[in-house]
N, C-alpha and C positions, 0 to 999 in steps of 0.2 A: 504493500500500500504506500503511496504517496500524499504524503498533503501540502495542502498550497495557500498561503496567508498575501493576501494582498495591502499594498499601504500605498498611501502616498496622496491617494483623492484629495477634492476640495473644490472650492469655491473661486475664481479668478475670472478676471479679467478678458475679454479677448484681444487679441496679442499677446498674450501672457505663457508663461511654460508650468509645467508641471513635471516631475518625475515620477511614477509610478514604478513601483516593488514588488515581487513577486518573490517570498522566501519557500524553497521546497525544503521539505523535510522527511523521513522516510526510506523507503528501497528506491535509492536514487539510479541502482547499476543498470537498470535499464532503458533510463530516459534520455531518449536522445535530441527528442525534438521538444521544444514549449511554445508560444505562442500567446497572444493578446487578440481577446472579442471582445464587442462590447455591443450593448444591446440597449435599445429602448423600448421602453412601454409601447405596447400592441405589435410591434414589430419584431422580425426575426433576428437573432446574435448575427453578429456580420465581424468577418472578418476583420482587424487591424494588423498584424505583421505575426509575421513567426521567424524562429531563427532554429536553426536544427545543426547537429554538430559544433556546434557554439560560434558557428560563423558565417553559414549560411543563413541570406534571408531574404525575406519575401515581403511586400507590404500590398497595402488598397492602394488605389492610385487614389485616394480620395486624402490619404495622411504622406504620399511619397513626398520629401523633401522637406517635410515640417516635424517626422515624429523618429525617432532612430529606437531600436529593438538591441539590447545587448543582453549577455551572461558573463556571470563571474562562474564559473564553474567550485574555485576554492570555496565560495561562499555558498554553492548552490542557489541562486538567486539569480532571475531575471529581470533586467530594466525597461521600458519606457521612457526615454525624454518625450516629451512631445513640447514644440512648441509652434508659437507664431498660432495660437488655438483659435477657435473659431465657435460660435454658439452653434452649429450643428454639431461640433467634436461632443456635446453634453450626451451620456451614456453614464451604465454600468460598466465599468470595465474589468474583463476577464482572464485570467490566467489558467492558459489551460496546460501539458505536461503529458508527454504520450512516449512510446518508442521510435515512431517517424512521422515524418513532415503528414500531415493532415490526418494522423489518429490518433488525438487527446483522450486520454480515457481518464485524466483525472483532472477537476477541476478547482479552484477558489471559491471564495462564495462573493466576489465581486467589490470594489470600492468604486465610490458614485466618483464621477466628476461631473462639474458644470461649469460652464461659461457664458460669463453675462456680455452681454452686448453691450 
């Protein structure tokens, strides 16, 4: 089993940055790939980037250029910077934790972010 704590959410700005935290903790030997969703009321979880092998990655073309996705592997923990935000960035945001690139089988229970106009 895996678990997965997210931090970092809040209240800001647009223009503004945030970092978001994902610490795992657990049977880490088989996690190769993590990722960031994030989801809004009545709508479906959607994609924001993954990184797999701790250096591969992948983003929405909707965050390319404004959000970067990293891992510390020593710390087990993945990042989020996201900046330059925008009030549609406002979501849950998710840390997911899988063996490869698109099958998270374990997730966080999400930290809000919002961004005011």
């Amino acid at each position: 089993q895996v678990q997965l704590v997210e931090s970092g959410g809040g209240l800001v700005q647009a223009g503004g940055s945030l970092r978001l935290s994902c610490a795992a903790s657990g049977s880490m030997f088989s996690i190769n790939a993590m990722a960031w969703y994030r989801q809004v009321p009545g709508k479906q979880r959607e994609l924001v980037a993954t990184i797999t092998g701790g250096r591969y990655t992948n983003y929405a073309d909707s965050v390319k250029g404004r959000f970067t996705i990293s891992r510390d592997s020593n710390k087990n923990t993945v990042y989020l910077q996201m900046n330059s935000l925008k009030p549609e960035d406002t979501a849950v945001y998710y840390c997911g934790a899988g063996e490869r690139l698109w099958k998270y089988d374990y997730w966080g229970q999400g930290t809000q972010v919002t961004v005011s106009s």
